[in-house]
Each structure stands twice: as C-alpha cells, then as structure tokens.
C-alpha distance (Angstrom), angle and dihedral (degrees) to the residues before:
residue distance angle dihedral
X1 . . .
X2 3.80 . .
X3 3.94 109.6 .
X4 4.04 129.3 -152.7
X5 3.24 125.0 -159.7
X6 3.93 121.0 -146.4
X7 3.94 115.9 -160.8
X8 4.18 115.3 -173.5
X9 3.51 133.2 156.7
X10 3.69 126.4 -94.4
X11 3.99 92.8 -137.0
X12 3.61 97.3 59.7
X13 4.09 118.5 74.8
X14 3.45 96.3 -178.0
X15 3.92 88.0 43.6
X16 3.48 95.2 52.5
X17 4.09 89.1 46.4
X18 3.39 93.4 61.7
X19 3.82 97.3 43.9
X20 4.06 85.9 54.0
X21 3.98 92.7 48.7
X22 3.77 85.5 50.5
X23 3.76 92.3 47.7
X24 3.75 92.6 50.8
X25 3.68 92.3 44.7
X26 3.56 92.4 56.3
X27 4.14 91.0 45.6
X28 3.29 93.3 57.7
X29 3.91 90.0 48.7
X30 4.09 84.9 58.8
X31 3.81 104.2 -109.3
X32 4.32 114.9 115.9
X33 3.84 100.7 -110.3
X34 3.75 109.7 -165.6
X35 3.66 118.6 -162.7
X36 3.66 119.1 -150.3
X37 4.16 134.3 172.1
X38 3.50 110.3 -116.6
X39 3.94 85.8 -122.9
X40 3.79 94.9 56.0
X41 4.00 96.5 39.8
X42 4.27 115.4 126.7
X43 3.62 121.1 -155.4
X44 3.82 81.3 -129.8
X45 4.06 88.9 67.0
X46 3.60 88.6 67.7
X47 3.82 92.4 64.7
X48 4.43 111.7 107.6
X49 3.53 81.1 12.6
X50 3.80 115.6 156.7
X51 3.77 104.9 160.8
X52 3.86 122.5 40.7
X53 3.53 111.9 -176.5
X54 3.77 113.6 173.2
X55 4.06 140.0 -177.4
X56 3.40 140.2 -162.5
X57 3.93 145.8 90.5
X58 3.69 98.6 120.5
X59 3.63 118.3 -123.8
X60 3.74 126.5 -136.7
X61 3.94 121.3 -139.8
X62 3.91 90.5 -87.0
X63 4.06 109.5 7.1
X64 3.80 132.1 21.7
X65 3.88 114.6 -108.1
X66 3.87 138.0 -159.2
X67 3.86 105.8 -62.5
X68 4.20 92.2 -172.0
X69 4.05 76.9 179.8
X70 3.98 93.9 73.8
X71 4.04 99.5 34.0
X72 4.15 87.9 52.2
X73 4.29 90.6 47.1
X74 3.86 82.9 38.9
X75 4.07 101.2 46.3
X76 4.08 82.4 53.8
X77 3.75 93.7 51.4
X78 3.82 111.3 113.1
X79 3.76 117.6 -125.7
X80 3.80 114.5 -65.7
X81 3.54 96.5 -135.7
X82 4.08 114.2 159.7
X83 3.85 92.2 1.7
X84 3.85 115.9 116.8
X85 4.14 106.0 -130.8
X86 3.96 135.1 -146.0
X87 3.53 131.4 169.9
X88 3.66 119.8 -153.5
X89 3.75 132.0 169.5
X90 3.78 144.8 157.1
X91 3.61 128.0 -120.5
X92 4.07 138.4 -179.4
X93 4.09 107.2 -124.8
X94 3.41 105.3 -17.6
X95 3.88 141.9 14.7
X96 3.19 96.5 -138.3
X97 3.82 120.3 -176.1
X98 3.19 91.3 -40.8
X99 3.63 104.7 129.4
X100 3.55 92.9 33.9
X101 4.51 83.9 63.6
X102 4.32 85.0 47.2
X103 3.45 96.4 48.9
X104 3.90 87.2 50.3
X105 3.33 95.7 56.2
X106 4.20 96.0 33.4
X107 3.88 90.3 49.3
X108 3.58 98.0 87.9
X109 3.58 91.4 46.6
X110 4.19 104.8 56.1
X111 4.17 127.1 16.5
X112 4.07 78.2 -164.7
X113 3.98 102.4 79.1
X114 3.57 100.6 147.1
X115 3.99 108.8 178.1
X116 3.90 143.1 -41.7
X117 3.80 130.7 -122.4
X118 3.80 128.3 -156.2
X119 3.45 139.2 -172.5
X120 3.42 140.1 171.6
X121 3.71 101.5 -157.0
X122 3.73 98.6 38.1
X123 3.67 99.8 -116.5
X124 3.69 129.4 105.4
X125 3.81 126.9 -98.7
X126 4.01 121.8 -149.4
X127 3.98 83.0 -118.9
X128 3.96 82.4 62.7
X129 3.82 98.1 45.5
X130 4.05 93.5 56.1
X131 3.72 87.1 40.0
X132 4.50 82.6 59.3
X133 3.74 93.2 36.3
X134 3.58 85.6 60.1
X135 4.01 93.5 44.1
X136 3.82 90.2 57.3
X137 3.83 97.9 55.2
C-alpha cells in the first residue's frame, strides 16, 4: 500500500482543514495517509513514504510573510529523494507568493515537486481532487 504523508501546522484551522480533507481524500483512494503537525513530525515518519504533501508559510490578510516556523522544520528535513512533493496551503484574500518563498526554501531538499494546492476556505475543490488523482499515479 502506497502511504502519504500530510504535514500542517497546529496554528492554522483552516490549514489543518485542508490537510485533513486531503488526507481523507487520499484514504478513500487506498493509499495510508498519515497526518502529522509540523511540530510533532520525526524524520523516521518519512520512511515508506510515497506521498509528501506539506503546508505552511503563513499568509497575512493580503500578502504572505516570513513564517521562520516552516524554513527551521524545513532546513532539518532530510533529503527528499524518491518521494513525490506538493505544497498546499490556505490563505485569506490572496496567495500571494507564497509558494514561490516554499519552493525556495524546499528546492534544495526534493528535484520531485510535483504541484501546489490552495484554498481559501480550507476545503477541497473537484479541480484539486483530479489535480491529486494525478499526483498518485
């Protein structure tokens, strides 16, 4: 069984919403999906992983600022290798740069980036469920 792993932070409801619809999308499409607080997260977690999906970079009400948070946990991340990436995150009015500042940081960590979801609610649109059927294949 393939297995994801879904990292959020604690701070964020409407973060962590999103990271659970994800989860439970990706349950119900047969892989293990594993959702862990970026505070409590183990290098060890990351072992038979197939699927890293990972939030953060908080988002102010018009532009995403510094979240020294997610660059520390990400800066300790072990090298990526052979696990398929995605950013997601939510955000209030607009997203910003956002991902453009985590895949700065992230870069050196994976060559296998594969996409980046975004909501402003927290829940899961049908454009993002095709978009993660097609990161599982």
């Amino acid at each position: 069984m393939k297995k994801a792993l879904i990292i959020v932070q604690n701070d964020n409801r409407k973060t962590k919403r999103f990271g659970e619809e994800i989860a439970e999308f990706l349950l119900n499409r047969g892989l293990s999906a594993e959702l862990v607080p970026i505070n409590n997260f183990e290098t060890k977690k990351l072992e038979g992983t197939d699927y890293l999906l990972l939030s953060g970079w908080h988002s102010g009400l018009l532009f995403s600022k510094k979240d020294n948070e997610w660059i520390s946990f990400v800066k300790r991340l072990p090298t990526l290798k052979g696990i398929k990436t995605a950013l997601f995150a939510t955000y209030n009015v607009f997203p910003g740069a956002m991902f453009r500042k985590m895949k700065k940081y992230l870069g050196e960590k994976t060559d296998n980036l594969s996409f980046t979801l975004k909501s402003s609610d927290g829940s899961l649109s049908i454009s993002d469920k095709l978009d993660l059927n097609d990161f599982i294949r």
